[in-house]
BATORPA-58209 format. One record per residue (C-alpha): residue in one letter; x, y, z. Coordinates in steps of 0.25 Angstrom, whole numbers, padded with zeros to 4 digits, always signed. Example, Ala and Ser with C-alpha at 12.3 -4.5 7.8 and 13.67 -1.06 7.14 Angstrom:
% residues 2
a+0049-0018+0031s+0055-0004+0029
% end
This chain:
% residues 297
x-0188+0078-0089x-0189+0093-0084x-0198+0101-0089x-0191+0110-0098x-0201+0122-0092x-0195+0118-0078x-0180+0119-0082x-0172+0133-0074x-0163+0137-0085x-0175+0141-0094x-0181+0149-0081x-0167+0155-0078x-0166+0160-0092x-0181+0168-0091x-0174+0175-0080x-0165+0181-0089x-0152+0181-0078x-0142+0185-0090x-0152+0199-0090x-0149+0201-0076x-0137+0210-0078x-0145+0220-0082x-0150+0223-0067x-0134+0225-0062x-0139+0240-0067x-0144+0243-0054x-0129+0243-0049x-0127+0254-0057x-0130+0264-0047x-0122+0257-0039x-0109+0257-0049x-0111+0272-0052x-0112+0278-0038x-0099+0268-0036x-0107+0264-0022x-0104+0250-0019x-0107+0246-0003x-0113+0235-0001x-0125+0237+0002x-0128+0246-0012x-0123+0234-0018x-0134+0223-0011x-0145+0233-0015x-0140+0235-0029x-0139+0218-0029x-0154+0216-0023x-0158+0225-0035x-0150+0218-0044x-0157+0204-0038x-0172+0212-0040x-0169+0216-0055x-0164+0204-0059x-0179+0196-0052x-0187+0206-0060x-0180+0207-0072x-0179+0192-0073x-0196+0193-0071x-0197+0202-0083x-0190+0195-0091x-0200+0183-0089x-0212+0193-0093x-0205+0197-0104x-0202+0184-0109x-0215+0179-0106x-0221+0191-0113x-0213+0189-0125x-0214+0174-0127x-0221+0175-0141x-0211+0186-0147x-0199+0178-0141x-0203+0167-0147x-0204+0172-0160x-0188+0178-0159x-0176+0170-0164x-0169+0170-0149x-0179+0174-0139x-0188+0160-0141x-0179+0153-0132x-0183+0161-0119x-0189+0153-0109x-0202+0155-0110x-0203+0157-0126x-0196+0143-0127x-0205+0138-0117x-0197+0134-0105x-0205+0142-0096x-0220+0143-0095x-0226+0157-0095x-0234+0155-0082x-0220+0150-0073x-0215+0163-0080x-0225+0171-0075x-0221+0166-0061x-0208+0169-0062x-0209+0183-0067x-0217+0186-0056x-0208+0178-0046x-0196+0188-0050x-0204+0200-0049x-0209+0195-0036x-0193+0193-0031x-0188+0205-0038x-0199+0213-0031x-0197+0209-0018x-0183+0210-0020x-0184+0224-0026x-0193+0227-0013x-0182+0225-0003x-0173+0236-0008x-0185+0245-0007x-0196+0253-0013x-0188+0261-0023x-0181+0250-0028x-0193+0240-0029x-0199+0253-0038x-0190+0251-0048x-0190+0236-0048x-0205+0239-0050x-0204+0249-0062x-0195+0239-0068x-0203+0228-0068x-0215+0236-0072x-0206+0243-0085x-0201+0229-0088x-0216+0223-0088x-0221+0234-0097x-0208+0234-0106x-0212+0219-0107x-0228+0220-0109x-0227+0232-0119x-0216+0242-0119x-0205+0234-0126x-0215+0232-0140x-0213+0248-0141x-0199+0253-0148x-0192+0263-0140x-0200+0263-0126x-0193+0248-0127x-0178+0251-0127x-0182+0265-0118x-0190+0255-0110x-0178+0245-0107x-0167+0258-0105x-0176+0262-0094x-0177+0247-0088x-0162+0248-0086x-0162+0261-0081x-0171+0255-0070x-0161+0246-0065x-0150+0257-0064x-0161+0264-0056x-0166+0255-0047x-0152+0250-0043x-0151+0265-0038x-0164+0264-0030x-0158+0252-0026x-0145+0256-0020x-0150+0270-0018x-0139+0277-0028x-0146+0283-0039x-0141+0282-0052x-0135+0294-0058x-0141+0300-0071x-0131+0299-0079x-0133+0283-0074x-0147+0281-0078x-0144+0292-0093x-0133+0283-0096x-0141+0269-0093x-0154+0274-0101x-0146+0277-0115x-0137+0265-0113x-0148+0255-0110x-0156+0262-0121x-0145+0259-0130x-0146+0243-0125x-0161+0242-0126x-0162+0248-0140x-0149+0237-0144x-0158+0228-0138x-0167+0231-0148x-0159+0233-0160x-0154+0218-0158x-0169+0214-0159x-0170+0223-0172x-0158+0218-0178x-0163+0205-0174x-0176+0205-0182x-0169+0212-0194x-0160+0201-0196x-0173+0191-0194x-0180+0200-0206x-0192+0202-0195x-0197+0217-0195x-0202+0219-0181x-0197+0215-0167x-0208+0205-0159x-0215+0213-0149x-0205+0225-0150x-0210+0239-0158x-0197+0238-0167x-0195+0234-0182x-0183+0232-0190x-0184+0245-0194x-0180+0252-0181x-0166+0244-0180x-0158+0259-0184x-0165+0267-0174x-0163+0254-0163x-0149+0255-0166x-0148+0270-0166x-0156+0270-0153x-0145+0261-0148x-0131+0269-0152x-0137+0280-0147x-0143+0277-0133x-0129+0270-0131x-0121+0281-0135x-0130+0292-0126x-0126+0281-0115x-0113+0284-0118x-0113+0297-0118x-0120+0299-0105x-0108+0291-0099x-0099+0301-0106x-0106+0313-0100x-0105+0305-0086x-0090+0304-0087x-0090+0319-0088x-0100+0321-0076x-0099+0330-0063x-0104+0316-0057x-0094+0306-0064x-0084+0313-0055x-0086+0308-0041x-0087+0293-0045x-0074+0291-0055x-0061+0298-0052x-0057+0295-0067x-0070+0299-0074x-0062+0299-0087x-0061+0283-0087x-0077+0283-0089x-0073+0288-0103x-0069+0273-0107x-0080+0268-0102x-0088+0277-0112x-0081+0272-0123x-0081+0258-0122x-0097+0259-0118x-0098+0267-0133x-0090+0256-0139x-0098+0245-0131x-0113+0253-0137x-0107+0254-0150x-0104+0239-0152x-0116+0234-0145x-0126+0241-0157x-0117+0237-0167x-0117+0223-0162x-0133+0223-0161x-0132+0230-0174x-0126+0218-0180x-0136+0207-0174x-0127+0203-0163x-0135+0208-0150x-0140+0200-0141x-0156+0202-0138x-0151+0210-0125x-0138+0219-0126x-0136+0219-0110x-0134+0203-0112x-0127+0205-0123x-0116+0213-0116x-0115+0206-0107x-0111+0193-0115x-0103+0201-0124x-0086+0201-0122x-0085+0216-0128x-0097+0221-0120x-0092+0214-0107x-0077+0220-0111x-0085+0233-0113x-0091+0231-0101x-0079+0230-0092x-0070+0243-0100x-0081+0250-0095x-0082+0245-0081x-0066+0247-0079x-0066+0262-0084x-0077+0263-0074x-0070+0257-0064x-0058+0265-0068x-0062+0279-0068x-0068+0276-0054x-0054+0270-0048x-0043+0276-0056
% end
């Protein structure tokens, strides 16, 4: 019989694949300059490629790091290397075989761009060891590691990402990393247990989380708002007006996301959530047609 330790679907699941989306942020540069030659889009794709090797090696040092408080929590104990089904020492080896090919990778699209694969790795590895234990420098922490990617995607295809780009990507995934938290809060509460392991949170922040998490969505929203009625909106929709629906169903799509967290029905990550989610996915595609709309109407 095989050794269970030995099966692939236990080593595919430690790469996290399903988390992989998150990296398609470095085409955001590319979608809101409107450039799409060939060539802007291989680059974009090889940083895509590079993210997703590094990421899929943090999450491994995270996993390993956080074996005893997964362990511990009612879901996360069936993680491969909680459960078991991957020794720490071959996950060792692993991480370091993504970073190796995410590094090399990251090198061939130059200095700048291996730079911000660099910072990433290093602001993942800290967030791991010790940031995430500290409330607030954790949900600011992950806002800004999403940030990175929309950046490094402009380093990538040499378009830099507006401001109102990266304003407008700092409050929304703020607003995602504090409902990332407030699940884990509502979590607990329900479970009568007073503190999140190896977080700096109790069961008495949950209404400040949640606040946090209302607020920093709707700011996203109303930096879009203010981007509609830009001087730079101008050159890249002929039917700027159009953005407005957009607006409102990303308001509505904020709203419903707390309220389901509110009510324990989050997922431990709000991206995946989405993303499995029929109303967000609907969400999702209203938005992507008023786009699509204001620029070819």
């Amino acid at each position: 019989m095989t050794d269970a330790r030995l099966r692939p679907g236990p080593h595919v699941r430690a790469l996290r694949p399903h988390q992989w989306g998150k990296n398609l942020l470095v085409f955001l540069p590319v979608l809101g300059g409107h450039r799409f030659e060939a060539d802007i889009l291989w680059q974009a794709t090889l940083a895509l490629a590079a993210f997703c090797l590094v990421a899929s090696g943090v999450y491994v040092v995270n996993d390993i790091l956080d074996i005893s408080a997964d362990r511990a929590h009612p879901r996360k104990r069936t993680r491969p290397f909680a459960a078991g089904l991957i020794p720490v020492a071959r996950g060792i080896w692993m991480a370091g075989g993504l970073f190796l090919a995410g590094g090399l990778l990251a090198l061939l699209q130059g200095p700048g761009f291996f730079g911000m694969i660099l910072a990433y790795m290093l602001l993942t590895t800290a967030y791991s060891i010790r940031l995430k234990k500290y409330a607030v420098i954790d949900i600011v922490v992950l806002a800004g590691l999403y940030t990175i990617r929309i950046v490094a995607g402009g380093v990538a295809t040499d378009i830099p990402p507006s401001t109102w780009l990266l304003a407008f990507s700092l409050f929304f995934f703020l607003a995602l990393a504090a409902v990332k938290r407030q699940a884990e809060l509502v979590d607990i509460t329900g479970r009568g247990v007073k503190n999140t392991a190896g977080r700096g949170y109790s069961d008495h922040d949950l209404p400040v989380i949640s606040m946090i998490s209302i607020a920093a969505g709707y700011v996203s929203v109303l930096v879009l708002a203010l981007y509609i009625e830009s001087a730079a909106v101008s050159g890249l929709y002929g039917r700027p007006e159009l953005l407005w629906g957009g607006c409102a169903v990303l308001l509505y799509w904020i709203t419903r996301t707390v309220l389901i967290t509110h009510r324990g029905l989050m997922h431990d990550d709000p991206i995946v959530f989405a993303a499995r989610d029929g109303a967000s996915r609907i969400c999702g595609l209203l938005i992507a047609a008023c786009v699509l709309a204001a620029a070819h109407v």
